[in-house]
C-alpha positions as CSV (number, residue, x, y, z in Angstrom):
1,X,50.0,45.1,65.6
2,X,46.7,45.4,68.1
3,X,44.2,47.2,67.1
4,X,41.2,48.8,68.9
5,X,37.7,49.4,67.1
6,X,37.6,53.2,67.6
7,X,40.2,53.5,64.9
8,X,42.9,54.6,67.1
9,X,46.4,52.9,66.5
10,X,46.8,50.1,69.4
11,X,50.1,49.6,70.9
12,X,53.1,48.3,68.4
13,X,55.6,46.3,69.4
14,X,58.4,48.7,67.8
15,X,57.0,51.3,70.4
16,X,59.3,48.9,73.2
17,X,62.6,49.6,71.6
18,X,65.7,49.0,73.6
19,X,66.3,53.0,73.5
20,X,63.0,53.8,74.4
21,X,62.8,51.8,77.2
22,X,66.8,52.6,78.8
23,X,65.4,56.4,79.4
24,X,62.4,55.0,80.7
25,X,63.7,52.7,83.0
26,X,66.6,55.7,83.9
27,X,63.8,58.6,84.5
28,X,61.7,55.6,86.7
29,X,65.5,55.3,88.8
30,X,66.1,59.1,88.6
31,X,62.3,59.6,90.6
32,X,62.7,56.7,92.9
33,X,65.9,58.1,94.2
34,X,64.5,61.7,94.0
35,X,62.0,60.9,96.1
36,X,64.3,58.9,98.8
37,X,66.6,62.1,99.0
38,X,63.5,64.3,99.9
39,X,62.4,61.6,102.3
40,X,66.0,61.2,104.1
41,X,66.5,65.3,104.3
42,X,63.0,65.4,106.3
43,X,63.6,63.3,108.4
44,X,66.9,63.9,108.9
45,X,66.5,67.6,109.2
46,X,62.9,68.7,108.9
47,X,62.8,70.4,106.0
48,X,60.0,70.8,103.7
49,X,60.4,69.6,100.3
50,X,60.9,73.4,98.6
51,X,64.0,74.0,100.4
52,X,65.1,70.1,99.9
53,X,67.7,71.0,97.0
54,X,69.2,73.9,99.0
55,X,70.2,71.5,101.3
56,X,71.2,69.1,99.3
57,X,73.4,71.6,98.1
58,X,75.3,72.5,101.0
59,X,75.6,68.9,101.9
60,X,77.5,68.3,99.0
61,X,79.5,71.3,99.6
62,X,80.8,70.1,102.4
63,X,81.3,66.8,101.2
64,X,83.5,68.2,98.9
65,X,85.4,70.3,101.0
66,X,86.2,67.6,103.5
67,X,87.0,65.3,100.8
68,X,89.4,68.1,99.5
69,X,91.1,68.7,103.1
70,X,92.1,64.7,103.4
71,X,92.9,64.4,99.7
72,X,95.5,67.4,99.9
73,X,98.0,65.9,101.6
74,X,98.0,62.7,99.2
75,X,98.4,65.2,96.4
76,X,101.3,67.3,97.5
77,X,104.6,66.5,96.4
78,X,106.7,64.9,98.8
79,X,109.3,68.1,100.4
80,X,112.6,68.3,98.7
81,X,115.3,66.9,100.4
82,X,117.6,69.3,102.3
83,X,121.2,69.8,101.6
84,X,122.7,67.9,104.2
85,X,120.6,65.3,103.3
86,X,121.7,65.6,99.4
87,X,125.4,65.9,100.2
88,X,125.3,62.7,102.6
89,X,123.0,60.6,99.9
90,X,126.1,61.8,97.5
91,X,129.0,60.7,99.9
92,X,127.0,57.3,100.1
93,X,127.1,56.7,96.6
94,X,130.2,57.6,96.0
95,X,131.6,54.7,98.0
96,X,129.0,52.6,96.7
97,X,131.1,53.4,93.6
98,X,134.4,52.9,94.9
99,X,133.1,49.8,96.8
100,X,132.1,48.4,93.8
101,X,135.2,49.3,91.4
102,X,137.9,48.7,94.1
103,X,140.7,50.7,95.5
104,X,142.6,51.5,93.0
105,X,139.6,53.4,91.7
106,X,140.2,56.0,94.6
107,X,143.2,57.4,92.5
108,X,140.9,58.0,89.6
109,X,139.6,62.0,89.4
110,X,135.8,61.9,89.0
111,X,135.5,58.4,89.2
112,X,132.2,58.5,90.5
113,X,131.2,61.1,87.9
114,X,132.2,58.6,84.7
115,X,130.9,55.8,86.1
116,X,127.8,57.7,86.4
117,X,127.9,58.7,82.4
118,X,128.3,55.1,81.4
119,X,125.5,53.8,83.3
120,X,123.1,56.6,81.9
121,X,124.7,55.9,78.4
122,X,124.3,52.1,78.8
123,X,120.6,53.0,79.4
124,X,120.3,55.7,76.8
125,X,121.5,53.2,73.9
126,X,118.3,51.6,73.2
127,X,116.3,54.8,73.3
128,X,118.6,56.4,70.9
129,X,119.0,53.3,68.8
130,X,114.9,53.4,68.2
131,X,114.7,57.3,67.8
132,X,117.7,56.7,65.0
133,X,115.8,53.8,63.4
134,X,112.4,56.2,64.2
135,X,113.7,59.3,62.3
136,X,115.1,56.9,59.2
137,X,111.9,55.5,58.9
138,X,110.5,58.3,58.9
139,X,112.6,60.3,56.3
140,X,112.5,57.1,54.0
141,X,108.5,57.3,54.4
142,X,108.0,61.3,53.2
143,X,110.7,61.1,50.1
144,X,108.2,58.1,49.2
145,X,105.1,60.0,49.7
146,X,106.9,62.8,47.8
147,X,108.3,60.8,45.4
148,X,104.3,59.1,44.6
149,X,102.7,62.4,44.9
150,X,105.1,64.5,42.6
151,X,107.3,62.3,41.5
152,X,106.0,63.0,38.0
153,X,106.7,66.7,38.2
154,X,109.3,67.1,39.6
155,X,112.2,65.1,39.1
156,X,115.3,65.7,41.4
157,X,118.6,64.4,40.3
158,X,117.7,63.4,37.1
159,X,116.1,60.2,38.3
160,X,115.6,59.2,34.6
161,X,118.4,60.5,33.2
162,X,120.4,57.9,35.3
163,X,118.4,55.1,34.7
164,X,118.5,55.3,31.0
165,X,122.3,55.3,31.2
166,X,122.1,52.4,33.5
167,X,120.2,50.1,31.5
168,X,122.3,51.7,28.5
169,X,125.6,50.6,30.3
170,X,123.2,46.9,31.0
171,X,122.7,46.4,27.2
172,X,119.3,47.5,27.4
173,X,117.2,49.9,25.1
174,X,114.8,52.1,27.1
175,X,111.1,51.1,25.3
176,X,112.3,47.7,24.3
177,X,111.8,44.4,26.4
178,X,114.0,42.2,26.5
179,X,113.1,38.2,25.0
């Protein structure tokens, strides 16, 4: 700590925190580049500084509308396709299917239709399989949490009941240990 005869309290280390000085150093960049933008807008334009943030507003403004007018199209969903285009996609991948399966599979009614179910089953399988495991888990996890949060109150299908005529049928006495 520095000290200065007067009495007052000199300049402390602790007074330089890492905090301290981030919003120092940010005002210090905020000013520097508040300054450049009043610079830049008189001489670009010729405005005096007190009508500086007005323009700077509408510059933005239509920064942001130009930047909306090429991001648009980007954003828009692709057009549906029409129903020519549908039906002739269909017909395509229908012989795809035949193609694939051979020609006896022209004979078959809806071929293309239960070929189509067993691929989206064949894909479905491991989804289901987890959201079976998922939901077991699950159900196996609350009747534990039940079971450790009011497992001493309540006591659904005589829980103790059949253990004591388990370890009864064992050769076990309830109370006694074995030795």
């Amino acid at each position: 700590m520095i000290e200065r005869g007067s009495g007052e309290r000199g300049v402390m280390l602790e007074d330089f925190g890492g905090g301290r000085l981030l919003l120092t150093d940010m005002r210090v960049a905020w000013l520097l580049l508040n300054e450049a933008r009043y610079r830049a807008i008189e001489r670009l334009f010729g405005l005096p500084r007190d009508q500086a943030n007005l323009a700077t507003l509408i510059a933005l403004l239509v920064l942001a509308q130009a930047v909306h007018e090429k991001a648009a199209p980007v954003l828009r969903a692709p057009p549906a396709p029409s129903a020519a285009d549908a039906a002739l996609g269909a017909a395509a991948l229908r012989e795809l299917f035949y193609d694939v399966a051979g020609p006896s599979s022209r004979e078959t009614p809806l071929f293309a239709t239960l070929v189509t179910i067993a691929v989206l089953g064949g894909l479905a399988r491991p989804v289901v399989r987890a959201s079976v495991h998922a939901i077991r888990g699950s159900s196996h996890a609350s009747v534990a949490r039940f079971r450790h949060r009011y497992g001493y109150v309540v006591d659904p299908g005589q829980w103790r009941a059949r253990r004591a005529q388990r370890r009864a049928a064992a050769g076990q006495l309830p109370g006694l240990s074995g030795g």
